[in-house]
C-alpha positions in Angstrom: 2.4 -0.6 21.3 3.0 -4.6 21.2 0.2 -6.6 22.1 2.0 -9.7 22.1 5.5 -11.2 20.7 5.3 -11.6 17.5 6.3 -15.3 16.6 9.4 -15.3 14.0 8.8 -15.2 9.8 7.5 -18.5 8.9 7.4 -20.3 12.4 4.4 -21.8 13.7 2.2 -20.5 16.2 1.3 -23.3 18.5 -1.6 -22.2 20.3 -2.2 -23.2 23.8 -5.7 -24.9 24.9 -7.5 -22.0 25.7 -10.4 -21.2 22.9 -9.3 -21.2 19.6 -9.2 -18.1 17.5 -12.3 -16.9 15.7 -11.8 -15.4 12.4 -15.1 -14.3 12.0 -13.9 -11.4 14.2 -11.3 -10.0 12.0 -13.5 -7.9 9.5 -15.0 -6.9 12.9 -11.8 -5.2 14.1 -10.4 -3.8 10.9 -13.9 -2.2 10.2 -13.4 -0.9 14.1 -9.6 0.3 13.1 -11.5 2.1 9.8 -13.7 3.6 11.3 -11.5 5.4 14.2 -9.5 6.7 11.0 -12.6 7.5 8.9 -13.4 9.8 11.9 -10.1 11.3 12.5 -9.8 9.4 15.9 -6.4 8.5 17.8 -6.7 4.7 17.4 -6.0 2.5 20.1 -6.5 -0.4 21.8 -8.9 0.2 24.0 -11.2 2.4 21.5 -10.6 -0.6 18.9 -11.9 -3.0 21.5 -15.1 -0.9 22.6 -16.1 -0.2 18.8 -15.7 -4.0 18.2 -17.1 -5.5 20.7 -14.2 -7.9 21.4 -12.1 -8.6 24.0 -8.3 -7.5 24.7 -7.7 -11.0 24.3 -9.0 -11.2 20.7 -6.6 -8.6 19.2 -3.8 -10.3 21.4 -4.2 -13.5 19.2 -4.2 -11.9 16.2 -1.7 -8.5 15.7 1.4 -8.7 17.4 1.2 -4.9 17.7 -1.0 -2.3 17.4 1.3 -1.0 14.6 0.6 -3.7 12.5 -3.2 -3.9 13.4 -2.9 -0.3 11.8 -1.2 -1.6 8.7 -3.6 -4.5 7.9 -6.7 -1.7 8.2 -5.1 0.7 5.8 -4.8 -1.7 3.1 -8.4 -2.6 2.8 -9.6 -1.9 -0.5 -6.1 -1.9 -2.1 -5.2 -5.1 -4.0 -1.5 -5.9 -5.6 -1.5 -5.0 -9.3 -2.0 -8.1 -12.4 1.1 -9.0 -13.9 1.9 -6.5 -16.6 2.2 -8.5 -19.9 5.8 -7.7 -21.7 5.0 -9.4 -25.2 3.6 -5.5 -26.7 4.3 -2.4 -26.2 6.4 -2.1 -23.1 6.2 1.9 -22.8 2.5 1.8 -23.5 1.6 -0.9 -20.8 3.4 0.7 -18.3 2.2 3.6 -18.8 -1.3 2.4 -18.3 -0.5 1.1 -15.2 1.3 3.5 -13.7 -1.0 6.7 -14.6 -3.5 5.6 -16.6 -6.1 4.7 -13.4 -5.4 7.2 -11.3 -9.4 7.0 -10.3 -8.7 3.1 -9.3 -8.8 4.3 -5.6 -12.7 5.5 -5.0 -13.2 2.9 -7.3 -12.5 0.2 -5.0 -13.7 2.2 -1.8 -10.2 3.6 -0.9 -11.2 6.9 -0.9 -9.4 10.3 -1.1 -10.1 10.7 2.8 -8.9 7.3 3.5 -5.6 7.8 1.7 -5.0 11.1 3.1 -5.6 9.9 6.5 -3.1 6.8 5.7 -0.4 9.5 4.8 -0.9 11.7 8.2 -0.7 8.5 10.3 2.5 6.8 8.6 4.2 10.3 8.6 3.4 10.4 12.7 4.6 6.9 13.1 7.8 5.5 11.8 7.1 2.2 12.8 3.9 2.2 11.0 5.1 3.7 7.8 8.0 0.8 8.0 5.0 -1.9 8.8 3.4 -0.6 6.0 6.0 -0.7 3.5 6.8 -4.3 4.4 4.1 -5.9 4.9 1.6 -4.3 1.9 3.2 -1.7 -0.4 6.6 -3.5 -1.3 4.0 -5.8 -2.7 2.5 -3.4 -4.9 5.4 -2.7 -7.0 6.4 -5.6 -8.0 4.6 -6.5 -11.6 5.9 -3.5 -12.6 9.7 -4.0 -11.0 9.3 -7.6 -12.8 8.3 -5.9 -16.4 10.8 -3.5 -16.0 13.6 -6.6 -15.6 11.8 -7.8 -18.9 12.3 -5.1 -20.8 16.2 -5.4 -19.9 16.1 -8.8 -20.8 14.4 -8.2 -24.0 17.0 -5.2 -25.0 14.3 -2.4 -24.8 15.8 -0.9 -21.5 19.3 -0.1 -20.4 21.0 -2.9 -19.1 22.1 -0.7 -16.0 18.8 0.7 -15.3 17.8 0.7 -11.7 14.4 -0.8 -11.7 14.1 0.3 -7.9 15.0 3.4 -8.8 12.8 4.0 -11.7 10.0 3.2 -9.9 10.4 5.9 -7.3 11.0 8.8 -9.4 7.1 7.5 -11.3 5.7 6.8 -8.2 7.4 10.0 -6.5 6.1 12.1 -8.9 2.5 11.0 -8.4 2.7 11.3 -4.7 4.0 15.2 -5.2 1.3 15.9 -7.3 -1.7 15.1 -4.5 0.8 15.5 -1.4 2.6 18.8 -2.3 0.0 20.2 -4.6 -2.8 18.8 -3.3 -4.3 17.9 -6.6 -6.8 15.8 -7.4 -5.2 12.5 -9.7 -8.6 13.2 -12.3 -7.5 17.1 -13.3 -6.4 17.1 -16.6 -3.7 19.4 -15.5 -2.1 16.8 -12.9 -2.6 13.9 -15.8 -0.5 16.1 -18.2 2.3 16.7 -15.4 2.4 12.5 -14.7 2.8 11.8 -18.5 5.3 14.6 -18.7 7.5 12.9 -16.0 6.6 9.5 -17.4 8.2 10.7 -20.9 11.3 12.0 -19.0 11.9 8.7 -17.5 11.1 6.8 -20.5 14.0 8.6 -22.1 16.5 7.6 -19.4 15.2 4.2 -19.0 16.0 3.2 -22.8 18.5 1.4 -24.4 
């Protein structure tokens, strides 16, 4: 649903003279957007404007869509990885990152719930799952895209290797493990599994 056009990447917005935007309302309407999903609620405009107490107006001057209203709420509590540092041991530090916090999520208030309810409404929506991906989690994978390119530079990996790629099958894996099994990242079972595929693609990823 568009709430208003969306002005182009890296133009402008010139605002007219009507009252300028408050930003003190933002928090207001993601929490509003949180807490339709937190209670398995169809989230739209006119529910996100009753449980925030704003006007139409004030989500018109801020989202250009619902879509991406959606988007911005569902990454609350997630933050883009550090920097993985490429001057040790490569396979050690990316296995860290990559399976080694697997609790990270209720940790910073992104709860199982929460990221179950992000899957059912990106898998209903195409548009929100594409949002999604580029607006928050392309973001995510980039330390470890950028450590991978380092360990090509530095000889460790195959010159050839597919950093993209590589990623996926990691990150893939993971996702199968709580969306196809529906296990929890903490059993030791489902730990096991992860560093078993991690191994795997270690071994095709080296020189």
């Amino acid at each position: 649903m568009t709430l208003a056009p969306a002005a182009p990447a890296g133009v402008a917005v010139r605002r007219g003279p009507g009252r300028p935007r408050d930003v003190d309302l933002d928090p207001q309407i993601i929490q509003a957007v949180l807490d339709l999903i937190d209670d398995e609620q169809e989230v739209t405009v006119s529910r996100v404007v009753e449980r925030a107490g704003v006007s139409r107006a004030a989500l018109y001057r801020r989202w250009p869509s619902l879509t991406t209203l959606i988007a911005a709420a569902l990454d609350v509590g997630r933050t883009v990885p550090p920097e993985i540092r490429v001057d040790g041991d490569l396979r050690e530090t990316l296995f860290s990152s990559l399976i080694g916090s697997p609790a990270s999520l209720e940790a910073t208030g992104y709860s199982e719930a929460r990221f179950r309810q992000r899957i059912r409404l990106v898998m209903a929506d195409r548009d929100l799952q594409r949002a999604y991906w580029e607006s928050h989690v392309s973001r995510r994978r980039e330390p470890v895209e950028r450590a991978l390119r380092a360990g090509i530079a530095q000889g460790l990996l195959r010159a050839d290797l597919d950093v993209a790629a590589a990623f996926d099958v990691i990150a893939g894996a993971a996702y199968y493990q709580s969306i196809v099994r529906g296990e929890t990242p903490t059993n030791p079972a489902t730990i096991a599994r992860m560093t078993a595929t991690f191994d795997i693609a270690w071994r095709g990823m080296v020189r």
